[in-house]
Legacy VTK file of the C-alpha trace (Angstrom):
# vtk DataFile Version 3.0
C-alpha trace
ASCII
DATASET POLYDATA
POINTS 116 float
-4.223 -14.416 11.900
-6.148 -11.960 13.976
-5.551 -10.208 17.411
-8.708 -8.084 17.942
-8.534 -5.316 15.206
-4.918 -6.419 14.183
-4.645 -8.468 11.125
-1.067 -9.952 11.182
1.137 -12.088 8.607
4.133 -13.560 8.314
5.544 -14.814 4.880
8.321 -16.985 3.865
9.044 -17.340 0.212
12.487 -19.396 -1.481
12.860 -20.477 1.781
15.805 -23.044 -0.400
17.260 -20.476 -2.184
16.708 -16.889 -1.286
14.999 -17.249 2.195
12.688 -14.049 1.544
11.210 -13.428 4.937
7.944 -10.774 5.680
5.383 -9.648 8.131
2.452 -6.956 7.227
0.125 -5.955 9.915
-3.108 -4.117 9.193
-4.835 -2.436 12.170
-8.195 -0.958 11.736
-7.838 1.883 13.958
-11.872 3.234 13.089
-14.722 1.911 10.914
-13.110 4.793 8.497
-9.206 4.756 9.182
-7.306 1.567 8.828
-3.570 1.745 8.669
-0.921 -0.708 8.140
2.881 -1.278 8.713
4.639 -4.001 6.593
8.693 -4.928 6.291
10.564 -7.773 4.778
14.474 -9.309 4.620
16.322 -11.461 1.899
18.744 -13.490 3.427
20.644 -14.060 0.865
22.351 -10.574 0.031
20.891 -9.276 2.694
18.395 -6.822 0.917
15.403 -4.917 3.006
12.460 -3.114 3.048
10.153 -1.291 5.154
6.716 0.259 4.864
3.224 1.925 5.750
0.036 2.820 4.470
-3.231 4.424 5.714
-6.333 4.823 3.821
-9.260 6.465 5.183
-12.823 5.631 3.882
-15.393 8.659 3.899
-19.339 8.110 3.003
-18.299 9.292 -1.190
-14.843 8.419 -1.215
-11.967 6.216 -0.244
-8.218 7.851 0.594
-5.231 6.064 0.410
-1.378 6.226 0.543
1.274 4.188 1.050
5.518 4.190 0.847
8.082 1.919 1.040
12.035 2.201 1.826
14.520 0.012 0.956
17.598 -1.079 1.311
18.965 0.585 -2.298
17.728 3.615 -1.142
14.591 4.227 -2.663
11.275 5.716 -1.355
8.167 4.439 -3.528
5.257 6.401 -3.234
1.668 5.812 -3.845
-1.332 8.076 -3.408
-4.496 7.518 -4.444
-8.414 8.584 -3.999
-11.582 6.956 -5.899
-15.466 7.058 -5.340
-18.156 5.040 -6.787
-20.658 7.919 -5.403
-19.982 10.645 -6.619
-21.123 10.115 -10.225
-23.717 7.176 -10.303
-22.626 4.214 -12.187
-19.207 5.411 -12.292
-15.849 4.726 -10.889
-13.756 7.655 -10.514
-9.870 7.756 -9.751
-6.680 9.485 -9.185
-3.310 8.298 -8.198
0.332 9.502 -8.125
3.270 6.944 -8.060
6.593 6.909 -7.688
9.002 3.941 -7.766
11.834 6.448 -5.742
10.605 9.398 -5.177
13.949 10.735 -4.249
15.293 10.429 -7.423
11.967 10.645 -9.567
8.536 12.756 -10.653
6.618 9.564 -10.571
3.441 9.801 -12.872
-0.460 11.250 -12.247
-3.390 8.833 -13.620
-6.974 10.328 -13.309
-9.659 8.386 -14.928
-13.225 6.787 -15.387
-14.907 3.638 -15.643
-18.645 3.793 -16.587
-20.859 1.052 -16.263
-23.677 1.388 -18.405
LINES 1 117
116 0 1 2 3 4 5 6 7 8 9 10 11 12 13 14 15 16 17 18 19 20 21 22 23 24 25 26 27 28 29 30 31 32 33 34 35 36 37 38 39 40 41 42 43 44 45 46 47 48 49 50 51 52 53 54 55 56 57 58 59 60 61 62 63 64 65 66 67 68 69 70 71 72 73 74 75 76 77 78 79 80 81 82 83 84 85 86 87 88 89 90 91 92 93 94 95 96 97 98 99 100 101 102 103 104 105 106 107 108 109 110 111 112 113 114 115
């Protein structure tokens, strides 16, 4: 659901078995900047996690990053940009991941699709 520039949800999943409960909420802070806050429980075992992301939207390209922390200690990482103006009729990326960035390099994709 929606409250003004909030977009909020709530999830449930194995509600039988594991009981996997989650909320994300997206706010849109400007027609470029939206950013987003997201966290989730198990229940059963009692595992967690805990999150954010922000992506910013300029007139050539789009921004974003994002991490989550959890309750094995990990920090996943995710930054990213792309543009469909620079080059016309092209898609151009980069992104860096990380699964747990305090224990990992993570890995650097760049790339290109062309549409011809």
């Amino acid at each position: 659901f929606k409250v003004d520039k909030f977009d909020i949800a709530v999830t449930g999943k194995d509600l039988i078995n594991t009981t996997d409960l989650g909320a994300i909420v997206d706010f849109t802070a400007t027609d470029e900047i939206a950013v987003g806050v997201n966290g989730g429980y198990t229940l059963t075992g009692g595992a967690w996690y805990a999150g954010g992301s922000v992506e910013y939207t300029a007139e050539k390209f789009v921004l974003s990053a994002d991490a989550t922390y959890d309750s094995s200690n990990a920090l996943e990482v995710n930054l990213g940009v792309e543009s469909e103006a620079l080059v016309n009729g092209a898609l151009l990326y980069a992104s860096y991941g990380v699964t747990d960035i305090l224990t990992a390099k993570g890995a650097v994709t760049v790339g290109a699709e062309i549409s011809f």
